[in-house]
C-alpha positions as a Python dict, from the first residue, in 0.01 Angstrom:
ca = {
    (1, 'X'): (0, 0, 0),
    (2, 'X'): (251, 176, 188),
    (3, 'X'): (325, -140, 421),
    (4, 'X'): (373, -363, 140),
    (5, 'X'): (597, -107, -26),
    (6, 'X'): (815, -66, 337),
    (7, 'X'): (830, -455, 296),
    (8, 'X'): (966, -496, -13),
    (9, 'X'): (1179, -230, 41),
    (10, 'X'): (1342, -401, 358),
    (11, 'X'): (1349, -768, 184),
    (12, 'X'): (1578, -664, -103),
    (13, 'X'): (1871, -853, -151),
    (14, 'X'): (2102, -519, -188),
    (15, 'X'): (2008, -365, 182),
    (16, 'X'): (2125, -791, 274),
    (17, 'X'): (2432, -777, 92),
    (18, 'X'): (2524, -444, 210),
    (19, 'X'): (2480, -581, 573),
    (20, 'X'): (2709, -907, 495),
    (21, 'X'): (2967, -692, 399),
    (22, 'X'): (3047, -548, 710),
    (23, 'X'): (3097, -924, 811),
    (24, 'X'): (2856, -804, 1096),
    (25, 'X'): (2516, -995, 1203),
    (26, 'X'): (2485, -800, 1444),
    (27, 'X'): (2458, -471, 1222),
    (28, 'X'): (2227, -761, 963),
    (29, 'X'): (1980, -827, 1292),
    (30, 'X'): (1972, -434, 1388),
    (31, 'X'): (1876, -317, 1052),
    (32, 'X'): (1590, -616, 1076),
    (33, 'X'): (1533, -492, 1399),
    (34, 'X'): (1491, -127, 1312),
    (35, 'X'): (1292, -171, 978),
    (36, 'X'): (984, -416, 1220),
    (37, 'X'): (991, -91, 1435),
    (38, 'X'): (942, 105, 1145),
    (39, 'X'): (644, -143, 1021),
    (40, 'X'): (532, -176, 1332),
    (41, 'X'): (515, 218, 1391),
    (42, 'X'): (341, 218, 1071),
    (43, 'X'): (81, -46, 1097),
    (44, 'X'): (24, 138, 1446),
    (45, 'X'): (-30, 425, 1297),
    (46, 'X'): (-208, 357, 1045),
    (47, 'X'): (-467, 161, 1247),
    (48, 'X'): (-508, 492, 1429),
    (49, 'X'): (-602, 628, 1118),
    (50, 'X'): (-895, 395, 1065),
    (51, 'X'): (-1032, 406, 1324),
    (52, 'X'): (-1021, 816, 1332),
    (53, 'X'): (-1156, 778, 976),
    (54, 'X'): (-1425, 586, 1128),
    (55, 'X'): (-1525, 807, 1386),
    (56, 'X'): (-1524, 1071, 1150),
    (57, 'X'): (-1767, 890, 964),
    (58, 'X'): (-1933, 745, 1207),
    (59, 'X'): (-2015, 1142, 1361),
    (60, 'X'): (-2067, 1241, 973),
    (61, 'X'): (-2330, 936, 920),
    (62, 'X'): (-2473, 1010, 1276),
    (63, 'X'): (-2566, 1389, 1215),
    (64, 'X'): (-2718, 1331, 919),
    (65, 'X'): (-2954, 1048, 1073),
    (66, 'X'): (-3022, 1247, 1373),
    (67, 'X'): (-3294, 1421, 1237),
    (68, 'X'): (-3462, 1159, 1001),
    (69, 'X'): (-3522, 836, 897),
    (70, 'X'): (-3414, 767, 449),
    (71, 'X'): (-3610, 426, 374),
    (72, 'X'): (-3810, 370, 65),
    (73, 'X'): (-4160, 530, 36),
    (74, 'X'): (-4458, 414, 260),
    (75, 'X'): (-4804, 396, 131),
    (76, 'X'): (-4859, 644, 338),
    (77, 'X'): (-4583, 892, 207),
    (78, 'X'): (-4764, 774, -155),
    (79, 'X'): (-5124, 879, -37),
    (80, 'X'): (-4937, 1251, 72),
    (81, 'X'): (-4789, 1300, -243),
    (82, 'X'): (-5098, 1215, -427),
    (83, 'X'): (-5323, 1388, -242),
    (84, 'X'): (-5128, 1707, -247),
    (85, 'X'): (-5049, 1604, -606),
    (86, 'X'): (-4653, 1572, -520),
    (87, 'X'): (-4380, 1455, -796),
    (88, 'X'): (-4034, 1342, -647),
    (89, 'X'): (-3793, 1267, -837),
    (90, 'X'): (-3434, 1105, -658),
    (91, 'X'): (-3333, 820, -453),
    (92, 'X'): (-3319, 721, -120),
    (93, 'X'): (-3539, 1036, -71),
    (94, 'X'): (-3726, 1016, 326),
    (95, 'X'): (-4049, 1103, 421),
    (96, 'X'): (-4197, 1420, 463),
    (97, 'X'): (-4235, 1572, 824),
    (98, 'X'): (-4659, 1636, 873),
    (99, 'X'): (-4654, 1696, 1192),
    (100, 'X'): (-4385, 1925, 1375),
    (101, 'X'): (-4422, 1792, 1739),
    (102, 'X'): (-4341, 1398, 1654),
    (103, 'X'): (-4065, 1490, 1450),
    (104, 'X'): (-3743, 1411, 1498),
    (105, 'X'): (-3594, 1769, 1510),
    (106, 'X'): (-3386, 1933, 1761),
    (107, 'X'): (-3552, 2073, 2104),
    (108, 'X'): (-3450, 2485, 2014),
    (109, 'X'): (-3655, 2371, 1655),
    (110, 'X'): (-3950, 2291, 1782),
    (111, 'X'): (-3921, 2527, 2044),
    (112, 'X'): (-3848, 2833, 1767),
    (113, 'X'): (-4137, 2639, 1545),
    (114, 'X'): (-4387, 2638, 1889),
    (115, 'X'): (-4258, 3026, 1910),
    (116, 'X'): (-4341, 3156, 1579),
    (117, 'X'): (-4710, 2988, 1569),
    (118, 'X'): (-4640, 2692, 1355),
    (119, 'X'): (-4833, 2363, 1375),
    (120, 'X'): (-4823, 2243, 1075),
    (121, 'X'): (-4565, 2282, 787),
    (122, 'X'): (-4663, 2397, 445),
    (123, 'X'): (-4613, 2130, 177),
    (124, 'X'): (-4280, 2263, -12),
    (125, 'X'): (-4166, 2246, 376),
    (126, 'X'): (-4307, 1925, 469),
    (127, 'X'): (-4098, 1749, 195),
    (128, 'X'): (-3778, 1938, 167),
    (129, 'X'): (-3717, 1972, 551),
    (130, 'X'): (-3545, 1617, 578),
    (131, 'X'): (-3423, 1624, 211),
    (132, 'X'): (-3239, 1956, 304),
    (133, 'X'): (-3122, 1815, 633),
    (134, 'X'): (-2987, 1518, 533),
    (135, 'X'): (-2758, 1647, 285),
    (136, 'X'): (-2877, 1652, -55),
    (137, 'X'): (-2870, 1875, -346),
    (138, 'X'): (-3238, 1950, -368),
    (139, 'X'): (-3453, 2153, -642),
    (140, 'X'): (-3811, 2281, -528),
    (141, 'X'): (-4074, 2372, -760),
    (142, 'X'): (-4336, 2562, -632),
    (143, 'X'): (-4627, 2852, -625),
    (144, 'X'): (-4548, 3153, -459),
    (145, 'X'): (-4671, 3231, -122),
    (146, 'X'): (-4560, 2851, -22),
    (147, 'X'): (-4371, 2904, 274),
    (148, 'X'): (-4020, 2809, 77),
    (149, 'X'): (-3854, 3091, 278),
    (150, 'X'): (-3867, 2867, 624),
    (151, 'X'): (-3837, 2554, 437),
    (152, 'X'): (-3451, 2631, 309),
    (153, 'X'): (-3340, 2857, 681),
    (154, 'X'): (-3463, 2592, 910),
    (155, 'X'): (-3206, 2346, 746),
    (156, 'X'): (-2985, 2596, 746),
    (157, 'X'): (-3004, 2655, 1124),
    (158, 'X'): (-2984, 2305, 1195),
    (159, 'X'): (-2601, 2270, 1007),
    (160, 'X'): (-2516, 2557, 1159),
    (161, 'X'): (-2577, 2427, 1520),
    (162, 'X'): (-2461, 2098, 1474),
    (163, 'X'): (-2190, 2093, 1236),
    (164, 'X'): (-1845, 2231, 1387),
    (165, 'X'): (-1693, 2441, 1080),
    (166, 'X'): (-1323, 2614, 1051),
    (167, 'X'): (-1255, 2961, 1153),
    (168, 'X'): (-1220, 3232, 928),
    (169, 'X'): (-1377, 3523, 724),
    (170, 'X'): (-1740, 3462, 517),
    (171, 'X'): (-2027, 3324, 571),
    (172, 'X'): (-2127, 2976, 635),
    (173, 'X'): (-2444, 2942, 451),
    (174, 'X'): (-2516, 3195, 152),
    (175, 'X'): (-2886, 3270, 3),
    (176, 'X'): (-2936, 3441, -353),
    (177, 'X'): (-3212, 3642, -451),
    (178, 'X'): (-3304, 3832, -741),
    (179, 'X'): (-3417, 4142, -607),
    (180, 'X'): (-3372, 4395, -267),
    (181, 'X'): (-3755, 4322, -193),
    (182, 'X'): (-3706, 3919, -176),
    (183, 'X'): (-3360, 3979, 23),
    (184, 'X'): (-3494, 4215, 262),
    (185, 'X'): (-3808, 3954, 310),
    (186, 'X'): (-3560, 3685, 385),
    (187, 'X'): (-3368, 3871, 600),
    (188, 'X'): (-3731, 3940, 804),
    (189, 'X'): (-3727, 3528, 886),
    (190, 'X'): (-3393, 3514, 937),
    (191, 'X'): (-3356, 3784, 1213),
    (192, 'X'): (-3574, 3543, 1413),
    (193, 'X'): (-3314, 3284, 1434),
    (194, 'X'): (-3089, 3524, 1482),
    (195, 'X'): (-3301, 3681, 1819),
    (196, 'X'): (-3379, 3327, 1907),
    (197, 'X'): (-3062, 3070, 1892),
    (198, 'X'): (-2786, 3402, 1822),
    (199, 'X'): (-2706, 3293, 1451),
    (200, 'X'): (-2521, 3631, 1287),
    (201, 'X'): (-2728, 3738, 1001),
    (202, 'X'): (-2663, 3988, 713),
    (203, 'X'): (-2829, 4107, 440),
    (204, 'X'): (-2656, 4290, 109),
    (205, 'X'): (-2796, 4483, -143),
    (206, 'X'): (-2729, 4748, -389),
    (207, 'X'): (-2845, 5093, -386),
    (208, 'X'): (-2751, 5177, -57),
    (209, 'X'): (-2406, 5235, 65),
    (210, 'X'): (-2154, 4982, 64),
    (211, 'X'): (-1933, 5090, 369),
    (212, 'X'): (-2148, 5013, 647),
    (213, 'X'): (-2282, 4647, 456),
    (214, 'X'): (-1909, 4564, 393),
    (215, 'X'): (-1743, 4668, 849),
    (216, 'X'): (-2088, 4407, 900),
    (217, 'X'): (-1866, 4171, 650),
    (218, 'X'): (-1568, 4176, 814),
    (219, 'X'): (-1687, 4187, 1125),
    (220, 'X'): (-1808, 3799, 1071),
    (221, 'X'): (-2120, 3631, 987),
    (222, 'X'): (-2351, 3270, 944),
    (223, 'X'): (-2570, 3363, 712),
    (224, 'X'): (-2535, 3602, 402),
    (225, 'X'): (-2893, 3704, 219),
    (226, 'X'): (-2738, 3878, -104),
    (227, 'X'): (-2829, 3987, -461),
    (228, 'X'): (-2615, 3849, -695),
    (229, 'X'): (-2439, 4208, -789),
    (230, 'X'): (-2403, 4317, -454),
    (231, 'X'): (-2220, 3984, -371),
    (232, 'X'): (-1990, 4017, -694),
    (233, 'X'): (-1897, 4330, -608),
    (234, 'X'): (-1760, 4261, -262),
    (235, 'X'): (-1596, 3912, -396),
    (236, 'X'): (-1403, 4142, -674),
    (237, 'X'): (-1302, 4364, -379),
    (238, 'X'): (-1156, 4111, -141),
    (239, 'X'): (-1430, 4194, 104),
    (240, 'X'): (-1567, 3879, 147),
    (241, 'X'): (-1486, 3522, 70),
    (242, 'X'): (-1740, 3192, 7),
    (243, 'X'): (-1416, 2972, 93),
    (244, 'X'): (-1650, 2869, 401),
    (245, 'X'): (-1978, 2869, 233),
    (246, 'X'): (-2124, 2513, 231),
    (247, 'X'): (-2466, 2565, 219),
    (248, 'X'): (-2594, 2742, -78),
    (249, 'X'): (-2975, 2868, -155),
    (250, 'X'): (-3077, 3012, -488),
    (251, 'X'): (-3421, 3168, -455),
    (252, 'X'): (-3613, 3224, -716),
    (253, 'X'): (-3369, 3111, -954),
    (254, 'X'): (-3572, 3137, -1312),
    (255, 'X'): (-3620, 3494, -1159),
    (256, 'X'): (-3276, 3592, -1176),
    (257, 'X'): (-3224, 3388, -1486),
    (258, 'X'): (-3489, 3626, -1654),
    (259, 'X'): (-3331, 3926, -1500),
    (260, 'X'): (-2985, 3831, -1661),
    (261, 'X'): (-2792, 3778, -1340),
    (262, 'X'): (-2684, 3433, -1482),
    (263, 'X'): (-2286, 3505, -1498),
    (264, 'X'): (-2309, 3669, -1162),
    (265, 'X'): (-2408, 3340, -1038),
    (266, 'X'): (-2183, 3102, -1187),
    (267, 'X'): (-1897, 3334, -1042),
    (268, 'X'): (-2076, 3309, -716),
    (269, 'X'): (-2093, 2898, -762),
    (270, 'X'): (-1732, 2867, -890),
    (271, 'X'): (-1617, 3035, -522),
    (272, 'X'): (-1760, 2814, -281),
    (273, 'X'): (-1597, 2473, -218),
    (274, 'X'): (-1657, 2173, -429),
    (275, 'X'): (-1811, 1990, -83),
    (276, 'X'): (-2119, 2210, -68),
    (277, 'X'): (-2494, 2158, -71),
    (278, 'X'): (-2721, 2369, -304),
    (279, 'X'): (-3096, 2394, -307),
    (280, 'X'): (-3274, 2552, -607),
    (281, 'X'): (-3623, 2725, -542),
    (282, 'X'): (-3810, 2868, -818),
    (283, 'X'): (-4173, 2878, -948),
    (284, 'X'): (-4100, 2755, -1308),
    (285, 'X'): (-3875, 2499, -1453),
    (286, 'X'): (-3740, 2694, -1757),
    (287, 'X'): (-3461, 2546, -1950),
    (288, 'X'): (-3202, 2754, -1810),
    (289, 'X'): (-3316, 2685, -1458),
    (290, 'X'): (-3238, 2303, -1592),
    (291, 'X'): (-2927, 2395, -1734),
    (292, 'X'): (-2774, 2559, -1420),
    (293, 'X'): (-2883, 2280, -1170),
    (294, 'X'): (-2694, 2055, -1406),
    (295, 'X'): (-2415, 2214, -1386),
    (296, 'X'): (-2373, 2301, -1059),
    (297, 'X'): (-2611, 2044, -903),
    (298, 'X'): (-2457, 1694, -1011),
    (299, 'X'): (-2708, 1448, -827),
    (300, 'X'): (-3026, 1602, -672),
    (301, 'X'): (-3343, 1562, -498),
    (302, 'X'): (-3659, 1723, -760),
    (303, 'X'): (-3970, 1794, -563),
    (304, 'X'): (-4268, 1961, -776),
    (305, 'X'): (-4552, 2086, -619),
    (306, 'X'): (-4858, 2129, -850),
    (307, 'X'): (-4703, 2133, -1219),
    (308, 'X'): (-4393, 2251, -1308),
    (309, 'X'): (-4513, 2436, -1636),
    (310, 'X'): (-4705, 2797, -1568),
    (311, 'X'): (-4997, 2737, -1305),
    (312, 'X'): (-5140, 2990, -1041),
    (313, 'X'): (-5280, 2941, -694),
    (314, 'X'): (-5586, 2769, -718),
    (315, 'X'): (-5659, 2988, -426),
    (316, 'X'): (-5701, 3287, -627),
    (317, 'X'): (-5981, 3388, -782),
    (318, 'X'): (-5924, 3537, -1139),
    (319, 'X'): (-6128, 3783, -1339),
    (320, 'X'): (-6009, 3873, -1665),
    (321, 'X'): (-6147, 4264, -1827),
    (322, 'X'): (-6125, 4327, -2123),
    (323, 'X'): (-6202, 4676, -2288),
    (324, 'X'): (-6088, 4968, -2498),
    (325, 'X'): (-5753, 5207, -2411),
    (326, 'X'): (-5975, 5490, -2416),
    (327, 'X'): (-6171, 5350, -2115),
    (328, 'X'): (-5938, 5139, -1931),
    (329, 'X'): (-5926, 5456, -1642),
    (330, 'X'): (-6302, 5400, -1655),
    (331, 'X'): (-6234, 5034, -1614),
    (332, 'X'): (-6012, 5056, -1335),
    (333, 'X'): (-6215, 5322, -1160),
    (334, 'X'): (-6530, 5087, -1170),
    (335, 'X'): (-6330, 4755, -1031),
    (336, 'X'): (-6188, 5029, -735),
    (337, 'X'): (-6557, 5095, -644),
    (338, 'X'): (-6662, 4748, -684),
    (339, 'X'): (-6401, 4615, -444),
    (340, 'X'): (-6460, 4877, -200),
    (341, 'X'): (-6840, 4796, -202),
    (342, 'X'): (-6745, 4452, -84),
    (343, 'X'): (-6478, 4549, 165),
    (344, 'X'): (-6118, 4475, 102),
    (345, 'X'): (-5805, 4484, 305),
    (346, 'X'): (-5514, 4570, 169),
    (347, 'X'): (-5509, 4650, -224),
    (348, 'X'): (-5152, 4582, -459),
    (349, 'X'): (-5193, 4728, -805),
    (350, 'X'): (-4945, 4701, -1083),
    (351, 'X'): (-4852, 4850, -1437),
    (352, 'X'): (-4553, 4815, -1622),
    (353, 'X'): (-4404, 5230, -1653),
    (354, 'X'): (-4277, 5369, -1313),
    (355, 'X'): (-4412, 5754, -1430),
    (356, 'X'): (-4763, 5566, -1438),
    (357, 'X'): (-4679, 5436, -1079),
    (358, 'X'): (-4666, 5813, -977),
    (359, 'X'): (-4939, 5946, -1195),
    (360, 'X'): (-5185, 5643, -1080),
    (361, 'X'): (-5078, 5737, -726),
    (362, 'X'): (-5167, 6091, -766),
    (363, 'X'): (-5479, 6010, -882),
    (364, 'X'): (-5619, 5753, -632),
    (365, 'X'): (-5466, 6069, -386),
    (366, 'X'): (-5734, 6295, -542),
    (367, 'X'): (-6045, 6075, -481),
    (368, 'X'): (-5979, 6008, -152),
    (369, 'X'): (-5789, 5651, -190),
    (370, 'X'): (-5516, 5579, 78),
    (371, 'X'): (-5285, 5490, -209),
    (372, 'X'): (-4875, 5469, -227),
    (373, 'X'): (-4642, 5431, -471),
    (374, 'X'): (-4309, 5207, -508),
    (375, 'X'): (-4096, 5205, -846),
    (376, 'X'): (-3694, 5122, -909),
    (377, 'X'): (-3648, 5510, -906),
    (378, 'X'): (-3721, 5528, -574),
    (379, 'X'): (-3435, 5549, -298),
    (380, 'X'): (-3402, 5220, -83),
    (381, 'X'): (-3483, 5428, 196),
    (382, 'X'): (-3788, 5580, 38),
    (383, 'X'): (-3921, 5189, -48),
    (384, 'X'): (-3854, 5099, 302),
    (385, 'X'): (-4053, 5374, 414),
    (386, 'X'): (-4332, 5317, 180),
    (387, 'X'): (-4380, 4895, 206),
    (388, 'X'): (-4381, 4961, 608),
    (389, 'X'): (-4651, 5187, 545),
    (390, 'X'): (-4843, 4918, 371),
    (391, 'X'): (-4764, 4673, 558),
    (392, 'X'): (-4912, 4891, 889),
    (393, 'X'): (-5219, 4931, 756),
    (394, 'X'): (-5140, 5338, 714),
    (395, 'X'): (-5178, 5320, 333),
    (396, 'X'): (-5415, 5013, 237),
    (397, 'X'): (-5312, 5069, -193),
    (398, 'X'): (-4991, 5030, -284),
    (399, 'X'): (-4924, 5107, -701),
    (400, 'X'): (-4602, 4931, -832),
    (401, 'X'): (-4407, 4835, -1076),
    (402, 'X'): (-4268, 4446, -1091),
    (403, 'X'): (-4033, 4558, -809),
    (404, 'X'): (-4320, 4479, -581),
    (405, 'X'): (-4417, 4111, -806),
    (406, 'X'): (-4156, 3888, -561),
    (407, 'X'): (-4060, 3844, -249),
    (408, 'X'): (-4329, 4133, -96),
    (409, 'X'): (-4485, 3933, 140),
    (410, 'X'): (-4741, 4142, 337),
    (411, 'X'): (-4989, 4032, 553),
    (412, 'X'): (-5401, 4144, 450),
    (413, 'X'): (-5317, 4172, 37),
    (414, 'X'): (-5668, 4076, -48),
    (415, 'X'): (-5717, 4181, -381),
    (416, 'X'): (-5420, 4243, -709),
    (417, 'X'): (-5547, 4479, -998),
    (418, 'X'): (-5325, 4460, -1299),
    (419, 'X'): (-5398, 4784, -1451),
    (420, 'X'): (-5121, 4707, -1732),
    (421, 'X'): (-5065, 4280, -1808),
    (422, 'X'): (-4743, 4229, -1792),
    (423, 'X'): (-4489, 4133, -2040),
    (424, 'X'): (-4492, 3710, -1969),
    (425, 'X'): (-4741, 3505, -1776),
    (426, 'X'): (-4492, 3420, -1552),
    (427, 'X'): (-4463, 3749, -1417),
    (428, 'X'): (-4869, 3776, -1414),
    (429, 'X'): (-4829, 3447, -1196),
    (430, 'X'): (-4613, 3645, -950),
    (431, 'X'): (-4772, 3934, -936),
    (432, 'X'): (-5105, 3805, -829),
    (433, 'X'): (-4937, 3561, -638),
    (434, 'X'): (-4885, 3849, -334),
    (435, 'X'): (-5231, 3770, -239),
    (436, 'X'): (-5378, 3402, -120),
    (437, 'X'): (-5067, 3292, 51),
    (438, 'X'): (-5056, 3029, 275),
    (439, 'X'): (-5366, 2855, 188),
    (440, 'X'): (-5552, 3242, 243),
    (441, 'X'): (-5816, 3308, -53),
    (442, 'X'): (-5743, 3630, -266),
    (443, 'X'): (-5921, 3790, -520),
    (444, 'X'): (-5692, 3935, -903),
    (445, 'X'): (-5837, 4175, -1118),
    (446, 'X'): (-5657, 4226, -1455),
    (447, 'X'): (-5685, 4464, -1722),
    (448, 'X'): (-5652, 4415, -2132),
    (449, 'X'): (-5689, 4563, -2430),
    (450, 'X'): (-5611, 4470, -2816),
    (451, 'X'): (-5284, 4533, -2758),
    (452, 'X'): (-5214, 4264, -2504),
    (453, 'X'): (-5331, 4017, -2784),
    (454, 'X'): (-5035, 3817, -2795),
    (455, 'X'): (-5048, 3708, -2416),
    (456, 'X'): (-5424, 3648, -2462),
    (457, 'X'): (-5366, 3258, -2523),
    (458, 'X'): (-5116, 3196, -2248),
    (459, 'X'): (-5344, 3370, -2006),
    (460, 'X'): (-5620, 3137, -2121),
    (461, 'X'): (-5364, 2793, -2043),
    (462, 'X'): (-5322, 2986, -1732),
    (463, 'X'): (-5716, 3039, -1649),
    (464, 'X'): (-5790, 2667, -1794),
    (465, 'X'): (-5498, 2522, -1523),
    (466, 'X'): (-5644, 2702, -1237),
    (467, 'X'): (-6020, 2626, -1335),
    (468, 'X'): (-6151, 2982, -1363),
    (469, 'X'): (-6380, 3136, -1578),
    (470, 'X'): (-6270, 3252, -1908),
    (471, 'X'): (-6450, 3553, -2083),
    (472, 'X'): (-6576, 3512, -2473),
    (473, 'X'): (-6397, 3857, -2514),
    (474, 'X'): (-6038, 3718, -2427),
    (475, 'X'): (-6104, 3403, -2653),
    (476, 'X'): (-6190, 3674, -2920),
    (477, 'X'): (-5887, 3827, -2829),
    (478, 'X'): (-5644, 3576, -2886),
    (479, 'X'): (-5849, 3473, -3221),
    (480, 'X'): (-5780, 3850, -3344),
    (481, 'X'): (-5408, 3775, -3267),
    (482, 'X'): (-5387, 3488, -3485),
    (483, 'X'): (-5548, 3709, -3778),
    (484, 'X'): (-5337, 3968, -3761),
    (485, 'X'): (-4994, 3765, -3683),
    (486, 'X'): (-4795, 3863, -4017),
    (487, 'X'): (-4749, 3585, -4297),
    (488, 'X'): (-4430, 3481, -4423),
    (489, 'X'): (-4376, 3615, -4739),
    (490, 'X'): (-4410, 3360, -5077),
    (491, 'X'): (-4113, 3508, -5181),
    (492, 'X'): (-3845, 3458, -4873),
    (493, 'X'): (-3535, 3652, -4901),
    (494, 'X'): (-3221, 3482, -4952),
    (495, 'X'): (-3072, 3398, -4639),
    (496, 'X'): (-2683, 3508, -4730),
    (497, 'X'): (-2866, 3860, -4871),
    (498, 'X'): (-2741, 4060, -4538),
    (499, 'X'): (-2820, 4405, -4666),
    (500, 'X'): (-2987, 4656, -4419),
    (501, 'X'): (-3276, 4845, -4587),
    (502, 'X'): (-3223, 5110, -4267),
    (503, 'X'): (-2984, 5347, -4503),
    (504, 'X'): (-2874, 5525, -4135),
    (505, 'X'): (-2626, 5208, -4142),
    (506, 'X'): (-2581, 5073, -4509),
    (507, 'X'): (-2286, 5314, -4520),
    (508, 'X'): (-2072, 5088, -4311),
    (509, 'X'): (-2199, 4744, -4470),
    (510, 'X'): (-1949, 4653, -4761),
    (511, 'X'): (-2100, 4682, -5149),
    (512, 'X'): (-2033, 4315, -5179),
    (513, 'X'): (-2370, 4104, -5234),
    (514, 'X'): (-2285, 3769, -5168),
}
């Protein structure tokens, strides 16, 4: 466009008049002379510029086809997904990597890979390895205890060591979690890169000083684990920028959807540049989960493993309790005895108040039980000091609140009680999920009573997914819910009748009945 412009430009008949003028050809055939310089310069020019465009996208196309192969789904890739009962939904999506060593990765990959014990990936990271290399915005639906941790870093890794990026401050590659536990488990895989192939790691959380996360900030890193507040606070405070943050990981994203951190997020989103990749892992596809990949997402890559509405690892085994509140210490004292009689490892038990956490504690203290106790009230110190305790093998019971129902990933968890049933099924699904990870068997144990009536029917969709054995005294359970839900009344209210019957607050309601 701009040579055709230049063209015109030189063949008007003003710039030919002006030239005649003069009464000087000579002037007429250097002005020619000097405007095919200029077009020449240009067209040299911008040939250069092709063919640097070209290389650019030659070096853009060849990184991303380094590492994999895209071509349309072999029978083969068909039988995978339908034996591991695998939905994908995309184009252009490549096959999934089964087997590490005939892989296409890089030589430090399969060297870290060879390193760490790995022969085989899981399936969340069979199928989103190549998906997550080659570019895409990807969403991954799947159980806890799946391996999704290594299947969104390794791709990570792999950008950073291939892909030249700008200097300046923030990180390169930015993972969100919901909670300190989850961050502080990523962090775990990610210092292995880091020891490995020298990537700068850092994780940020609250409730621990800010001064010594924020000299770490400046003083530069790859990758950034973070909780969303943490992150917003050091954004607000000009400690950090995501100006240079391309690759983006949102962990457990219904999660932190649940927990509210949703506007925290968005301001996260809105600060990295519009040429970024995001990946999406959660264990549910909730509406709002939808709703922010939408937005954020444009045109992604869906892989579901198992279903995406509430389902538990079929490698759990389930058994449901249900009794009185008078004897639900009795209860839980009996299932204690019973597990020990048939040898356990390493026992998680939960309930929903963090003074229970401290009383239960006490208690299993008193008869003898190796038991500690983690709760939001506790110091991030103090946790630390407590999950490495578990995780040694010093204390083999750990009591905790839903603090401990994500991203505590501890080696030996044989057995989950749920002394209290939490408040959604989802949670439940989490909670027991800390046992029977990677394809290990685990045994749950979970407490009710009549006033966990309301969850008693989607506990039984749960228990029906997973094929387990469902008690007569839960089915009764949810039955007595249904009797005793309340009845709309005959006569409904009218619906512009605003009036508070609570007379604490009448007094500031105007007189006016509508």
């Amino acid at each position: 466009m701009a040579l055709n412009v230049l063209k015109s430009f030189i063949q008007r008949n003003d710039l030919i008049k002006l030239v005649l003028k003069d009464g000087k050809k000579t002037h007429q055939s250097k002005a020619y002379s000097l405007a095919t310089n200029t077009v020449n310069r240009v067209k040299a020019n911008c040939i250069v510029l092709q063919k640097n465009v070209a290389i650019s996208q030659l070096t853009s196309f060849s990184f991303r086809n380094q590492f994999y192969s895209i071509q349309t789904a072999e029978e083969s890739q068909r039988e995978y997904c339908n034996e591991n009962n695998i939905t994908i939904i995309g184009n252009d999506v490549p096959n999934a990597v089964r087997d590490i060593e005939s892989s296409n990765f890089p030589v430090y990959i399969k060297d870290f890979l060879k390193e760490q014990g790995f022969t085989k990936p899981t399936i969340i990271q069979a199928q989103s390895w190549p998906i997550a290399v080659s570019g895409k915005n990807f969403v991954g639906i799947a159980q806890t205890g799946t391996g999704k941790t290594l299947a969104y870093l390794l791709p990570a890794v792999i950008q950073l060591k291939e892909k030249k990026a700008r200097k300046g401050r923030g990180p390169r590659v930015l993972v969100l979690a919901p909670t300190r536990e989850l961050a502080r488990q990523i962090e775990v895989v990610a210092k292995e890169f880091q020891r490995l192939l020298n990537i700068r790691c850092l994780c940020i959380y609250g409730g621990v000083s800010r001064t010594g996360q924020a000299d770490q900030l400046k003083a530069g890193v790859d990758i950034l684990i973070a909780t969303p507040g943490r992150l917003n606070d050091f954004i607000i405070s000009k400690i950090t920028t995501l100006s240079r943050c391309t690759y983006v990981v949102l962990d457990e994203a219904d999660r932190m959807l649940d927990m509210g951190f949703e506007p925290q997020i968005r301001q996260a989103l809105e600060e990295v540049p519009y040429d970024r990749q995001i990946l999406m892992f959660s264990a549910t596809w909730p509406k709002e989960v939808q709703h922010l990949a939408k937005d954020y997402l444009g045109e992604f890559v869906q892989v579901n493993v198992g279903s995406t509405e509430l389902s538990a690892n079929h490698n759990i085994q389930q058994h449901i309790h249900v009794c009185e509140q008078e004897t639900k210490m009795d209860k839980f004292k009996s299932i204690m005895h019973d597990v020990s009689g048939q040898g356990f490892g390493k026992i998680l038990v939960f309930t929903n108040t963090k003074k229970f956490v401290d009383t239960l504690t006490l208690m299993l203290k008193r008869n003898g039980w190796p038991a500690v106790g983690i709760h939001g009230d506790k110091t991030q110190s103090q946790r630390d000091t407590i999950i490495d305790k578990f995780r040694s093998g010093n204390a083999n019971i750990l009591v905790a609140t839903d603090v401990a129902a994500r991203g505590l990933d501890v080696d030996g968890v044989t057995h989950v009680i749920n002394y209290d049933f939490p408040n959604t099924s989802e949670d439940y699904i989490h909670r027991i999920g800390r046992t029977g990870r990677l394809q290990n068997t685990g045994i749950a144990h979970t407490i009710l009573t009549s006033e966990n009536a309301r969850q008693a029917k989607s506990l039984i969709e749960v228990l029906k997914e997973a094929n387990q054995e469902i008690p007569e005294e839960l089915h009764q359970l949810a039955r007595e819910n249904i009797k005793t839900k309340p009845q709309p009344s005959r006569y409904a209210p009218n619906k512009y009748n605003n009036y508070n019957s609570n007379r604490k607050w009448n007094k500031f309601r105007s007189q006016k009945m509508y």
